[in-house]
SEDREN-655198 format. One record per residue (C-alpha): residue in three letters; x, y, z. Coordinates in steps of 0.05 Angstrom, whole numbers, plus 5000, padded with zeros to 4 digits. Example, Ala and Ser with C-alpha at 12.3 -4.5 7.8 and 13.67 -1.06 7.14 Angstrom:
2
ALA524649105156/SER527349795143/
***
This chain:
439
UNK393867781764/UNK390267341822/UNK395367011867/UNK390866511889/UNK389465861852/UNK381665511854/UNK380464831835/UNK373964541837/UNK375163861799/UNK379263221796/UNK384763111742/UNK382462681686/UNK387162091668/UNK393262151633/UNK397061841596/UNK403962311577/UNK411262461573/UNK414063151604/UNK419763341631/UNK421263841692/UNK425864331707/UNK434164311734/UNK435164001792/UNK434864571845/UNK440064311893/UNK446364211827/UNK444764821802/UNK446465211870/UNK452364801881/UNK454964911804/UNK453965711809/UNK457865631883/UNK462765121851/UNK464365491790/UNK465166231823/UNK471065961846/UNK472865621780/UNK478265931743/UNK475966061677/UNK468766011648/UNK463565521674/UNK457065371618/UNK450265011649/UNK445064811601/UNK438364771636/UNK440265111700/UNK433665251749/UNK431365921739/UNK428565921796/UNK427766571854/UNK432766121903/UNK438465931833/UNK437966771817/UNK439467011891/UNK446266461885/UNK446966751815/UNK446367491852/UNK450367271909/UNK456867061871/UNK456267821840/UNK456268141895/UNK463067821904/UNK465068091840/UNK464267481799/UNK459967561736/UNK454967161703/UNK451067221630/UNK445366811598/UNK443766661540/UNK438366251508/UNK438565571557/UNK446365731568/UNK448666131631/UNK455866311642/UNK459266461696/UNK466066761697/UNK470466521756/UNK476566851778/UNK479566291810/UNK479765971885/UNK481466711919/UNK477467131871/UNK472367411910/UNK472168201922/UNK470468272002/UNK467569061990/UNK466169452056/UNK458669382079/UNK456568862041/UNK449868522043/UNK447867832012/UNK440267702002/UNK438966932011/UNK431667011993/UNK428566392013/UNK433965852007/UNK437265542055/UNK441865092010/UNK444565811991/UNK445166092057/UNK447965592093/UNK453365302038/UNK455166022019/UNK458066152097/UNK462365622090/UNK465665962033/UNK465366702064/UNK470166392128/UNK475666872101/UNK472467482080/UNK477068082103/UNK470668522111/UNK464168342162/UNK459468102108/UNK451368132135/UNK446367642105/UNK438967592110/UNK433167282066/UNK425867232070/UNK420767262122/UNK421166372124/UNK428566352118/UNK429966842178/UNK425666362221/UNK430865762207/UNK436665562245/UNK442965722217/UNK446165592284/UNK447164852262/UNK453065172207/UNK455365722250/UNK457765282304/UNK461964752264/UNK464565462222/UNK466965792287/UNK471365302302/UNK475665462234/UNK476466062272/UNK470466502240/UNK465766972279/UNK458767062275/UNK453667442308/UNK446367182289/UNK439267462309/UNK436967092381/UNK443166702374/UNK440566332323/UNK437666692257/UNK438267112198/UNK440767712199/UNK447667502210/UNK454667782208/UNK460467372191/UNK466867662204/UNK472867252176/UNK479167002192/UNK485866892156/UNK488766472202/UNK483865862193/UNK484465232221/UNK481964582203/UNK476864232248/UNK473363502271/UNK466163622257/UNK460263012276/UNK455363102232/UNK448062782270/UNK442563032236/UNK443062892171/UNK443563552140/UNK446463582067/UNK446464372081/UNK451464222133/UNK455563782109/UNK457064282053/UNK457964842092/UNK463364482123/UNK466464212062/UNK466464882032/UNK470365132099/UNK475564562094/UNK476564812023/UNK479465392053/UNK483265132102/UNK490664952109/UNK490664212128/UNK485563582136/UNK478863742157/UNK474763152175/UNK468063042176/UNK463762442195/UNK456262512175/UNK449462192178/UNK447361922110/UNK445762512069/UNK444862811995/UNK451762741963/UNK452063211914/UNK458163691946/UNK461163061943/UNK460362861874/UNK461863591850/UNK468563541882/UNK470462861857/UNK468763011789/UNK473563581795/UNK479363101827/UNK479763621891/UNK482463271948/UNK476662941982/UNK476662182014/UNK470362002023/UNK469461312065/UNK461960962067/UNK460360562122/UNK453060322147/UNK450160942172/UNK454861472162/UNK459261692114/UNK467461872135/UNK470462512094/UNK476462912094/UNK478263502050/UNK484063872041/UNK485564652021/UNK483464751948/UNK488265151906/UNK484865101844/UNK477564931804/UNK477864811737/UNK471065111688/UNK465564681698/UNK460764471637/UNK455064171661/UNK447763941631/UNK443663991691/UNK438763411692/UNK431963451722/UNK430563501797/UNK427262931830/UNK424563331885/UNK418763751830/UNK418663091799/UNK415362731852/UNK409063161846/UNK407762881789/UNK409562181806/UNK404262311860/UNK399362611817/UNK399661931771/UNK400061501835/UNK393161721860/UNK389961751785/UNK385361221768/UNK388160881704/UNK393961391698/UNK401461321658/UNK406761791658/UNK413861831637/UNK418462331661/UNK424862431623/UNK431862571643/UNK430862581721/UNK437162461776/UNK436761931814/UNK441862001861/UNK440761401907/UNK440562011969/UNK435362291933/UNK431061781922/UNK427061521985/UNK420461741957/UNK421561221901/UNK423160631958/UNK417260921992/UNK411860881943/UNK413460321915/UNK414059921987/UNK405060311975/UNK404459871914/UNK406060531864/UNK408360221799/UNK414560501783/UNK420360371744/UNK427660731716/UNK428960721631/UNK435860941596/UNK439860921665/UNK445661321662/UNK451561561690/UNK452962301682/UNK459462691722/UNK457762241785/UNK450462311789/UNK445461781767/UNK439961961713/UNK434061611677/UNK427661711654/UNK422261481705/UNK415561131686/UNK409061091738/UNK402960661729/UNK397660831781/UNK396460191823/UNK389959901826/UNK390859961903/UNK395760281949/UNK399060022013/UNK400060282087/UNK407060312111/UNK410560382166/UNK416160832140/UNK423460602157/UNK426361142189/UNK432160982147/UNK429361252085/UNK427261992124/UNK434562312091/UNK432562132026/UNK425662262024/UNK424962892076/UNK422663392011/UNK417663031986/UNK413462702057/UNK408363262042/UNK407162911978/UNK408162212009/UNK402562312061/UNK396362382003/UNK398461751982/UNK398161452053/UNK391161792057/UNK388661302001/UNK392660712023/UNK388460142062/UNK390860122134/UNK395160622181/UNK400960892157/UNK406961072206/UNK411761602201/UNK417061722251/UNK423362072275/UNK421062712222/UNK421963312266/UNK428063592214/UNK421763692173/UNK419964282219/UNK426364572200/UNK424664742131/UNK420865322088/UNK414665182138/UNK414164702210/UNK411564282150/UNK410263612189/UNK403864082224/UNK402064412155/UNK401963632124/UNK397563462177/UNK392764052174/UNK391863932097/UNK390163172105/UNK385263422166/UNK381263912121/UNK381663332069/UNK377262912119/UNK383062392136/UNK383962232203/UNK390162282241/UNK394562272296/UNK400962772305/UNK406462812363/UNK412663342343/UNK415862852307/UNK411362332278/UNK404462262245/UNK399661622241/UNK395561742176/UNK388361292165/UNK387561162099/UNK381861162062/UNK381760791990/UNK374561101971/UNK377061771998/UNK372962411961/UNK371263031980/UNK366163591975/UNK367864022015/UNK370764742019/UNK378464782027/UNK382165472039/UNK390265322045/UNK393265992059/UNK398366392117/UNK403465792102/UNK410066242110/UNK409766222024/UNK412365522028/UNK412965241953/UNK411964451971/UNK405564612020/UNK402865031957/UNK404364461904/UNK402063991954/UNK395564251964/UNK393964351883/UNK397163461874/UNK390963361939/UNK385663841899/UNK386463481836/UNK386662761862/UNK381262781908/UNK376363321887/UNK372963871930/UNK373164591926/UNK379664851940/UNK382665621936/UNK390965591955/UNK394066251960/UNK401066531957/UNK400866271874/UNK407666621869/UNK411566121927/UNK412465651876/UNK417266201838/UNK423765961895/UNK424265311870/UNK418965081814/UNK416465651765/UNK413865271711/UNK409964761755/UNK403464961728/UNK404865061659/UNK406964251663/UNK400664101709/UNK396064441649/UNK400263971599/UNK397963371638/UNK390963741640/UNK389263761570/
***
């Protein structure tokens, strides 16, 4: 089959229900979470997704098994010291970082050097940022140009636990450090730019002992050994991150209403909400809920009969850094110049994806102006084009792939994205929905 994707028309408007898949970022941290469980852990409507299976894969490699079975997956922990180190072993990562990153943090003790590499994208990013605060546990690493996959950890049993300043506002390595105090004899203590909380939540719901201490802009947290995880049941609800294509997709469709059911809203997770509704994007949460910590509802959008510029808070980057790719085609129908700042941790993802969102608004027609860590976007309300668009060489970056086929269907041209397959890490069944909306 083709793995490239043309579009040569605009969505027609919509008016539907649909719901999308698990929330990418639980579902890592249950499989994690529960391979360390002692018993058996159940998730209904966990992500199977390329970067949930190489967790899934992961976790058996360290001798804890797993079975599905209709929309039930198991996973059979052995308790807090249950992984088998083996001799020359190797951990694929694929293409997510959540998973390498988090998973070092838990590997701190390993008796054996353990090696772990992942994709062509993921061996570009900079796992320095956990090997650093890890070291100091008393871990050793050796990493590729000091700063990339492959790398070798080599663990300790005589761990200590450590101060770590958290200033970028990394949820990856946060974790990572979290998951190292949890093996650690004493207080580790952690103080962290705002962040997605959902190590956090995990661990409260599971009354390990974490203190966890909000203030203004950063969040105070200490975390003792763990000894034991009890089995952990969990209905994954649906990721906010996939569903903000589609919130997108409604937001620049003329006379457009859609209601997505079932969604976290985990107030980290949802600056793209704040955002587009600060544009004049109608949207609104149904059947709030409160499930194991995290926040859920259904979410309805009305596409506005006009959308505003902003100048983006920087406060709101954290919460919204996933979805800005998707954020910026609504700027470039908003009337006026929108300004986003302080975004240069968007370079650290999949793809530098701060250049790759400005190259696809520049072969949209929209004007702009970029510096490494901002972009000024001039919006156009009558925006359409006509011309051909080839998106392609983009390091297989899901969010630049999904982005480009939400800009082909709201504005028109003639577009042909490649790398159809990129959306297999975190979103498979994006276009099966996208058809749904379609017909």
């Amino acid at each position: 089959m083709p793995n490239t994707i043309n579009i040569n028309k605009k969505i027609n408007k919509f008016n539907k229900t649909i719901e999308v898949s698990g929330d990418k970022s639980i579902s890592i941290r249950w499989v994690l979470f529960s391979s360390l469980a002692s018993g058996v852990s159940k998730a209904k409507n966990l992500l199977m997704s390329e970067d949930v299976m190489a967790a899934l894969n992961a976790v058996k490699k360290l001798g804890i098994n797993y079975k599905k079975s209709y929309n039930i997956l198991k996973i059979y922990g052995k308790g807090i010291e249950g992984y088998n180190y083996k001799k020359n072993l190797t951990i694929d990562c694929k293409n997510s970082g959540t998973l390498g990153r988090l998973i070092l943090g838990l590997l701190i003790n390993t008796n054996h050097p353990i090696r772990l590499i992942g994709d062509k994208s993921l061996s570009k990013r900079d796992f320095k940022r956990v090997t650093d605060p890890l070291s100091k546990f008393g871990a050793k690493f050796k990493l590729k140009n000091n700063k990339n996959l492959p790398v070798k950890i080599f663990g300790s049993s005589k761990l200590k636990p450590i101060n770590y300043y958290e200033t970028r506002g990394s949820a990856q390595c946060k974790s990572s450090v979290i998951f190292g105090g949890m093996r650690t004899n004493g207080t580790t203590f952690i103080k962290a730019q705002k962040s997605r909380n959902h190590t956090e939540l995990l661990c409260r719901y599971l009354n390990l002992p974490i203190k966890i201490k909000k203030n203004k802009n950063n969040d105070v947290i200490k975390i003792k050994k763990i000894t034991k995880i009890k089995p952990i049941n969990y209905h994954i609800p649906s990721d906010i991150s996939s569903s903000a294509f589609f919130i997108v997709l409604t937001a620049l469709s003329d006379n457009s209403k859609l209601l997505i059911k079932n969604v976290n809203i985990n107030p980290s997770r949802i600056g793209v909400i704040t955002i587009l509704k600060k544009m004049g994007v109608k949207i609104s949460f149904e059947r709030k809920k409160t499930y194991k910590g995290e926040v859920i509802a259904d979410i309805r959008i009305l596409s506005p009969k006009s959308i505003k510029a902003i100048n983006c808070p920087k406060n709101l980057n954290t919460g919204a850094i996933d979805e800005f790719l998707v954020i910026f085609l609504v700027a470039a129908k908003a009337k006026g110049i929108s300004y986003f700042k302080d975004l240069s941790e968007l370079n650290q993802k999949e793809s530098p994806r701060l250049k790759w969102g400005n190259y696809i608004l520049n072969q949209m027609g929209v004007k702009t102006k970029l510096t490494k860590d901002s972009i000024k976007i001039f919006g156009n309300p009558n925006l359409k084009i006509k011309n051909k668009i080839k998106i392609k060489n983009y390091l297989k970056d899901h969010r630049v792939f999904m982005t480009s086929i939400i800009a082909a269907l709201s504005f028109g041209g003639i577009w042909k994205i490649y790398d159809k397959d990129s959306i297999n890490t975190s979103f498979p069944n994006f276009l099966k929905i996208l058809n749904k909306l379609s017909k």
